[in-house]
Every structure is written in C-alpha cells, then in structure tokens.
C-alpha positions in Angstrom: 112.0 121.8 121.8 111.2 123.0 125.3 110.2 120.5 127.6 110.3 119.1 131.0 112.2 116.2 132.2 110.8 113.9 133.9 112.7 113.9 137.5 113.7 110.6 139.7 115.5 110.2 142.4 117.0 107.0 143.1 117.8 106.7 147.4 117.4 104.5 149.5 119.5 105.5 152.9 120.9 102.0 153.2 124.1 101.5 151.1 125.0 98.4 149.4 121.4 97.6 147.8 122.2 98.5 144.3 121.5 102.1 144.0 124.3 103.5 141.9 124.2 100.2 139.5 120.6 100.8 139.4 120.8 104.7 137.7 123.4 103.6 135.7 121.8 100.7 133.9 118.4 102.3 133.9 119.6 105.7 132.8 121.5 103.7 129.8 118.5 101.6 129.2 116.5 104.7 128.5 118.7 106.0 126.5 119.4 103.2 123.9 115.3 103.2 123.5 115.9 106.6 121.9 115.4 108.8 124.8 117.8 111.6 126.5 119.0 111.1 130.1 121.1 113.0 132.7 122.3 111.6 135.5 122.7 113.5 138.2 125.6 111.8 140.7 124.7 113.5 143.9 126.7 110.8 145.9 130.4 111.8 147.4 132.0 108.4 146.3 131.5 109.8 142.5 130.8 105.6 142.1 128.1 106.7 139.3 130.5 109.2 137.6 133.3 106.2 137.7 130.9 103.3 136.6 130.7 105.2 133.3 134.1 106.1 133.1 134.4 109.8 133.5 138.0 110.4 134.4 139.3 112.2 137.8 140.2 114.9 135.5 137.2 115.1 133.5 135.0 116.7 136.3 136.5 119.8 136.9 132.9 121.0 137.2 130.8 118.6 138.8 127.5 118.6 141.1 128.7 120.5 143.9 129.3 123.9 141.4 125.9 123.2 140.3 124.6 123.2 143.6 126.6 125.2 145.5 128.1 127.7 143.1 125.1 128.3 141.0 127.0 127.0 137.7 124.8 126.4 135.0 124.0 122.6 134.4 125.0 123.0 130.4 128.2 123.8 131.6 128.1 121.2 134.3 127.1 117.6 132.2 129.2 116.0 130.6 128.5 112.9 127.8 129.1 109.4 128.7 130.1 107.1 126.4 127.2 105.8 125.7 124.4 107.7 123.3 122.1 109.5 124.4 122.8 109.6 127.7 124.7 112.6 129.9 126.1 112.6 133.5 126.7 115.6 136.5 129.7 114.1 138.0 130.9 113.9 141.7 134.0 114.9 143.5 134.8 114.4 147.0 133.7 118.2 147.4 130.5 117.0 147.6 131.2 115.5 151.1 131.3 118.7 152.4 128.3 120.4 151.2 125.8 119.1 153.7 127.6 121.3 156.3 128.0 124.1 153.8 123.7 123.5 152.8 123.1 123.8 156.9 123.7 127.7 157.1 122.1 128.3 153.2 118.9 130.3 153.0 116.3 127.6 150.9 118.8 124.8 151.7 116.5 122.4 150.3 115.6 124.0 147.2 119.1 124.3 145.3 119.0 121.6 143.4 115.6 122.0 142.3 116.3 125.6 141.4 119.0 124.3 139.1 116.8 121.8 137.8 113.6 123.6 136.8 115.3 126.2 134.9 114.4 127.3 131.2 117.7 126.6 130.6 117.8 123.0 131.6 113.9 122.5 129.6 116.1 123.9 126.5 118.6 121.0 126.8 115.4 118.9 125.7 116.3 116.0 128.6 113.3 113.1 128.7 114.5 112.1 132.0 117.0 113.0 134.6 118.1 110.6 137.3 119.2 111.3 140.4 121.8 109.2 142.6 121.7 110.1 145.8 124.1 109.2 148.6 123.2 106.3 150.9 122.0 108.5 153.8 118.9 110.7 154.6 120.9 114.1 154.6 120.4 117.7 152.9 121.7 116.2 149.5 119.0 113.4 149.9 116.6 115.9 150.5 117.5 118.4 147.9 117.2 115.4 145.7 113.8 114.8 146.7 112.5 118.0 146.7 113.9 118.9 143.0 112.0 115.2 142.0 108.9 114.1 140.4 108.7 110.5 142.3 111.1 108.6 144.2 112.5 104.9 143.0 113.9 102.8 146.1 116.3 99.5 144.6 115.5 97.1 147.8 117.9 94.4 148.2 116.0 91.2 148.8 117.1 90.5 152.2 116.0 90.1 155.7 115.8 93.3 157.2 115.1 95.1 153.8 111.1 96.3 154.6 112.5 97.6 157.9 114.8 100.2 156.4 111.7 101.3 153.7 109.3 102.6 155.9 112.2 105.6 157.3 112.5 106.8 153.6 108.7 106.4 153.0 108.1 108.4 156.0 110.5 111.3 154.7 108.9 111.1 151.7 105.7 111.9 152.9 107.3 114.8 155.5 108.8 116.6 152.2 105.3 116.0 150.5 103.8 117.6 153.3 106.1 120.6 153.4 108.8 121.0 150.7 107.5 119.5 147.4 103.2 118.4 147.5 104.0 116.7 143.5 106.6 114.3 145.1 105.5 110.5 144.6 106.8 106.8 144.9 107.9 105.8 141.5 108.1 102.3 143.0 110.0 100.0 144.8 112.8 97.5 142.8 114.3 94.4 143.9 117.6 94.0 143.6 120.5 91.1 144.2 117.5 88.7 143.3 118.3 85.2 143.8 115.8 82.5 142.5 117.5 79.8 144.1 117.1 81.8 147.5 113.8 81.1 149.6 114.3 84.1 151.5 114.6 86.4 148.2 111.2 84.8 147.7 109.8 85.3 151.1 110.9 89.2 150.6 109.2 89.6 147.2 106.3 88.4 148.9 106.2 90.0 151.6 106.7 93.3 149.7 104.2 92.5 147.0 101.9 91.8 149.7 102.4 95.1 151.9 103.2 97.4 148.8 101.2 95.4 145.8 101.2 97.8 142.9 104.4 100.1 143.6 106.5 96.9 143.7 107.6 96.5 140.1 107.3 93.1 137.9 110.7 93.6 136.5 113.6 92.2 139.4 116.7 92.9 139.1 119.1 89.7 139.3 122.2 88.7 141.8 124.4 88.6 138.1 128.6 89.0 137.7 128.0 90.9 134.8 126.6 93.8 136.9 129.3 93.5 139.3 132.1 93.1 136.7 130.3 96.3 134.0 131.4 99.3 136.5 135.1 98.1 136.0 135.3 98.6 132.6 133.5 101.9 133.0 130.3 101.1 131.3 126.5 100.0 132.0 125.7 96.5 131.6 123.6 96.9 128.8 127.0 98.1 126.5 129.6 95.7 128.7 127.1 92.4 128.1 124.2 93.4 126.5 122.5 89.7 126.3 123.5 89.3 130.0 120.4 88.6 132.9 121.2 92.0 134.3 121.0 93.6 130.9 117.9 92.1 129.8 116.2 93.1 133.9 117.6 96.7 133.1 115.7 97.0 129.6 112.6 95.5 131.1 112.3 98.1 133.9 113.0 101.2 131.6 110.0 99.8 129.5 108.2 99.8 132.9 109.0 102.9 134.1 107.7 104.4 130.7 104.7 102.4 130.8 103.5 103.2 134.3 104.2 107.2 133.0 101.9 107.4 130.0 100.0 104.7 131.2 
C-alpha cells in the first residue's frame, strides 16, 4: 500500500541529552505496537546504528550513499533485530559530508529528495525517524527540511531552556524558507530525576514557558538505558519491564495520540 511516512527529526544541537537513546527506544516502541519504522542515523558517531547492533561490516551502504550518492534507500536500510523496525546506518563518511553539502546545488534538499520518493511510500514505512548529529550543520538542516515536525529530548538541567530557543529559532528560519510544513513535535525530558529539585524546577519552568508541546510522558535517569546500547538493543527488548522501557512505550502512545488526535 502506498503511503507516506510520517517524518521526525530528533536534534537538539547540544550532545549528551539523550538524543540517540531517544530514536532508538522510541523508534522500537513504535514498532512493537504494530507499526513500521526507519531510522535514519544521520549522526557521524553511527552511535544509533551501534545501539542496535549493526556491525562495522554491515553498513557497506549507509546514509551518506543515500545522501550523497543518490543510492536508493531500499538498497540503503537494513533490519534491526527487532520487528518491525529498520535502520540507515552511519559511517564515519558522514563526517565529511557537510563540506562535501557546501558546494552542492539544493544542499538542503537531498535528504528530503530521498525521502519523498514513490519509491520510499512503496516501502509502506508509518514513521521514519531521524537522528541527527549534535550540531546545527547542513545534515541538521537536511534533516529538518526532509521532516514533518521536529522532537527535542531536553535534559532536565540548568542551562537546558537556554540551548532550546537556538534550535527553535532555526526551526522557524527553515519554516520561513526551506520547508513552510515543518513543526515542533514537542519537547521531551530526559535524565529525569524525581529525587532532584532542580529536574523539577526545569519541568516547570518548561511546562510553564512551552505548556502544551512539553510532553506528559518523561523519560527517567535509569541504568537500563545506559546499560541496553551495550548489548546492542533498545531498552524495551534488553529490560522490557524497566522505568525506561515503560517511559519509552508511553511516549510512542503519545506521539500517536497527539497525530490523529
């Protein structure tokens, strides 16, 4: 059946906040409600394509050939190990493509031309998700303008609202010029601790300043998360009654919700 994914880019241009575990758990989540996912790991590090245990030698195509050498995504994703769900892995070629983007006619369009293809509707995706790399740069962007709606994981932390309003400001600038459909999804907090006042004082703080795009579902400071990635598998098939599992479940729900809601 031809359809159209629903797009999401995952950034948020500060690293460490729980990005990459973030696509990975709510990518799986989707998918063991029944629903087919592609991740896209747009992130040199390849930490997305290692936390579900694709192999060095396993991506002998990966998301630089889709982006820079016009490969065909079918050709391009691979299946995790988990039902449902597929991944575009990473290499360290990546790390040079935003030089390479920087002298490319419609530098900023590549990925969504590979993305909005007939060929990628026929693969009958529900969603793909997009990790991008901890920086603002012409993958970031590409990511952004190939998307639907942006979801920012925002570690509960001091300076944390700061960093937001520099991605919500490009976010507007490629809604204003490269992509008018581009939206928040919403804004996640991650590394939650309950016995922390300041993870409170964040929460409300962001609650307060971005009320509805702030989702219900928080993702908690949990070993299990830190420890799934090693054994090169979401939480959700590494310790699936674990507090990270169950936040990860939750916010797929959500995510689905606040779509055909």
């Amino acid at each position: 059946m031809i359809k159209n994914p629903r797009i999401i880019s995952v950034a948020n241009q500060k690293g460490g906040v729980g990005k990459t575990t973030t696509t990975i758990n709510l990518g799986a989540a989707l998918a063991a409600s029944g629903l087919k996912v592609l991740l896209i790991d747009l992130d040199p590090q390849g930490n997305a394509s290692t936390g579900l245990g694709i192999d060095q030698k396993d991506r002998r195509l990966s998301t630089y050939d889709l982006i820079l050498n016009d490969t065909n995504l079918e050709k391009v994703s691979i299946p995790a190990n988990v039902p449902n769900l597929w991944i575009s892995p990473a290499t360290t070629d990546l790390s040079s493509a935003d030089l390479e983007l920087v002298s490319t006619a419609r530098r900023v369009f590549l990925l969504k031309d590979a993305l909005r293809s007939t060929q990628v509707q026929n693969m009958g995706f529900d969603y793909i998700l997009i990790d991008c790399p901890p920086s603002l740069n012409l993958l970031t962007l590409n990511a952004m303008v190939a998307s639907d709606s942006v979801l920012v994981p925002l570690q509960a932390e001091f300076f944390a609202l700061e960093g937001l309003s520099q991605l919500m400001l490009s976010v507007r600038e490629i809604r204003e010029t490269a992509n008018p459909n581009l939206r928040l999804e919403g804004i996640v907090l991650t590394m939650f601790d309950r016995r922390n006042n300041l993870c409170h004082q964040v929460e409300m703080d962001a609650r307060e300043n971005l009320q509805a795009l702030v989702f219900k579902t928080m993702i908690p400071r949990n070993v299990r998360l830190s420890e799934a990635p090693s054994y090169g598998m979401p939480v959700i098939n590494y310790d699936p009654t674990s507090r990270g599992a169950v936040a990860y479940k939750a916010l797929a729900r959500e995510i689905v919700e606040r779509q055909h809601g």
